[in-house]
C-alpha positions as CSV (number, residue, x, y, z in Angstrom):
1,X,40.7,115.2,108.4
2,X,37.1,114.2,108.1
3,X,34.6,115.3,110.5
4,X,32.6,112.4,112.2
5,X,28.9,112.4,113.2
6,X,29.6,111.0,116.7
7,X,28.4,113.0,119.4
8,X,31.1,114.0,122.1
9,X,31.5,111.3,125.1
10,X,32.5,114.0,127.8
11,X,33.6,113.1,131.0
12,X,32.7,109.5,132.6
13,X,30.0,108.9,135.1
14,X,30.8,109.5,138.2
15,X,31.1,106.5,140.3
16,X,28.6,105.6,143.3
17,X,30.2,105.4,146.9
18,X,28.9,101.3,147.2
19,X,31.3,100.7,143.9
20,X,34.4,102.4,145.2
21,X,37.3,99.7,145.5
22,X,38.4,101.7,148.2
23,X,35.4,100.6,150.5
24,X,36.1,97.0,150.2
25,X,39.7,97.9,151.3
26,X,37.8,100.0,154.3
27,X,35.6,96.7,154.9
28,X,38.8,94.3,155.0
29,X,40.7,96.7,157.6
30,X,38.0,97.7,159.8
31,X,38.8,96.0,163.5
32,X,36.6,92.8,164.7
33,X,33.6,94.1,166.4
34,X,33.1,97.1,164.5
35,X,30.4,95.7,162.3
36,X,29.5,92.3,163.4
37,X,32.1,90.6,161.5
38,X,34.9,88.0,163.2
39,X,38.0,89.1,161.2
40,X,41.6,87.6,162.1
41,X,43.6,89.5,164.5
42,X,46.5,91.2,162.7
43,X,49.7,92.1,164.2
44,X,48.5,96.3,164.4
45,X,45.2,95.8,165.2
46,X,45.8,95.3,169.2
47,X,44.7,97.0,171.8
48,X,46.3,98.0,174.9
49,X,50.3,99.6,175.3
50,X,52.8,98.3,172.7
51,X,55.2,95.8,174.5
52,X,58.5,96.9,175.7
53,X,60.4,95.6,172.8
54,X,58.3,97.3,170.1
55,X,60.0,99.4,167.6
56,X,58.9,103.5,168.2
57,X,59.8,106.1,165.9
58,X,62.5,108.6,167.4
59,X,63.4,112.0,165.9
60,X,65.9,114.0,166.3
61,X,68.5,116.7,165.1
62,X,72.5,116.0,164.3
63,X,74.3,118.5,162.7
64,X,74.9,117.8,158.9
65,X,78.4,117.1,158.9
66,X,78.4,114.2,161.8
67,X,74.9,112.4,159.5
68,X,76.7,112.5,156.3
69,X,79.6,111.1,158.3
70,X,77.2,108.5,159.9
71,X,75.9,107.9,157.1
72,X,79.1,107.0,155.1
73,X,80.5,104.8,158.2
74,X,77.1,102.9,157.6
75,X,76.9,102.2,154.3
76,X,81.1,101.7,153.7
77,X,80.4,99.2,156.9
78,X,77.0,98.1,156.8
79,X,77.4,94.6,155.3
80,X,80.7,93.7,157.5
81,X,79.0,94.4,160.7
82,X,75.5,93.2,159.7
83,X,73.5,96.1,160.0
84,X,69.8,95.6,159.8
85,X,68.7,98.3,158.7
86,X,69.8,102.4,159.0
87,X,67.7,102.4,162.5
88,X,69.3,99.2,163.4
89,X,73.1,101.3,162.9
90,X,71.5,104.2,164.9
91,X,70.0,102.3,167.9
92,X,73.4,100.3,168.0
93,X,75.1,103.2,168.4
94,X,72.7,104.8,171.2
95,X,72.8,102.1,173.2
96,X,76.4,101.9,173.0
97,X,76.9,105.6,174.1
98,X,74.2,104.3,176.7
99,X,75.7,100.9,178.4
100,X,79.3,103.4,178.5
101,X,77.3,105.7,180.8
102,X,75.8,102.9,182.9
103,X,79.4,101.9,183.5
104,X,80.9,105.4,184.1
105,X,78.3,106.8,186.1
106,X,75.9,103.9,187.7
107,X,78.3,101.4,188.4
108,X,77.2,99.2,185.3
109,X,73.8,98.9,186.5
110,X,70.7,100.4,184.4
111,X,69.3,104.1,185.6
112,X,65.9,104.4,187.3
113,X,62.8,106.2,185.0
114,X,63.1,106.9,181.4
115,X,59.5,106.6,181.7
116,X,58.6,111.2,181.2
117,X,58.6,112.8,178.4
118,X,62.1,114.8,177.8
119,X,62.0,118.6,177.5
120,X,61.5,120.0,174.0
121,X,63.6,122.0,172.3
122,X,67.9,122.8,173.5
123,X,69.2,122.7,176.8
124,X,69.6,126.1,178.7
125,X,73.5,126.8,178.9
126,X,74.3,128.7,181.4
């Protein structure tokens, strides 16, 4: 190989803060109000309590066994019974387990509350 007579480049200047791209994505998301600027209302940026029909995250725990059964029933079944979506299968199936209770136990009417926070963690057997 032949040597050259350029000097070495290094590393490339660093950037200044007012190039960043990720400050005009900053800029475009920032709520109306925030800094002067009328921007279109989008469909996260609202304020106030999420309407009753909202989707909210849920976690929980199942055993292993019963979600890899769950989770072959839903995907052997999923396009016959026109499942949305994996939380579309799950909240199906809660409200199922739910609307049997309501029969069973409250005379097919809905239960009062559901409003608290459950306890964490397992129930205490006794």
């Amino acid at each position: 190989m032949t040597e050259s007579n350029r000097k070495p480049i290094g590393v490339p200047p660093r950037r200044q803060p007012d190039n960043l791209s990720v400050q005009n994505l900053v800029k475009a998301n920032r709520s109306p109000g925030s800094n002067g600027e009328s921007a279109p209302a989008s469909p996260t940026s609202h304020s106030g309590p999420l309407p009753d029909t909202a989707p909210k995250q849920v976690t929980f725990y199942m055993a292993t066994d019963d979600l890899k059964r769950a989770k072959a029933a839903y995907t052997g079944t999923s396009g016959q019974e026109m499942d949305r979506s994996w939380s579309d299968f799950i909240s199906r199936a809660v409200l199922m387990e739910v609307e049997r209770r309501e029969r069973l136990y409250n005379e097919g009417n809905r239960f009062e509350g559901g409003t608290r926070n459950l306890a964490p963690g397992r129930k205490i057997q006794l």
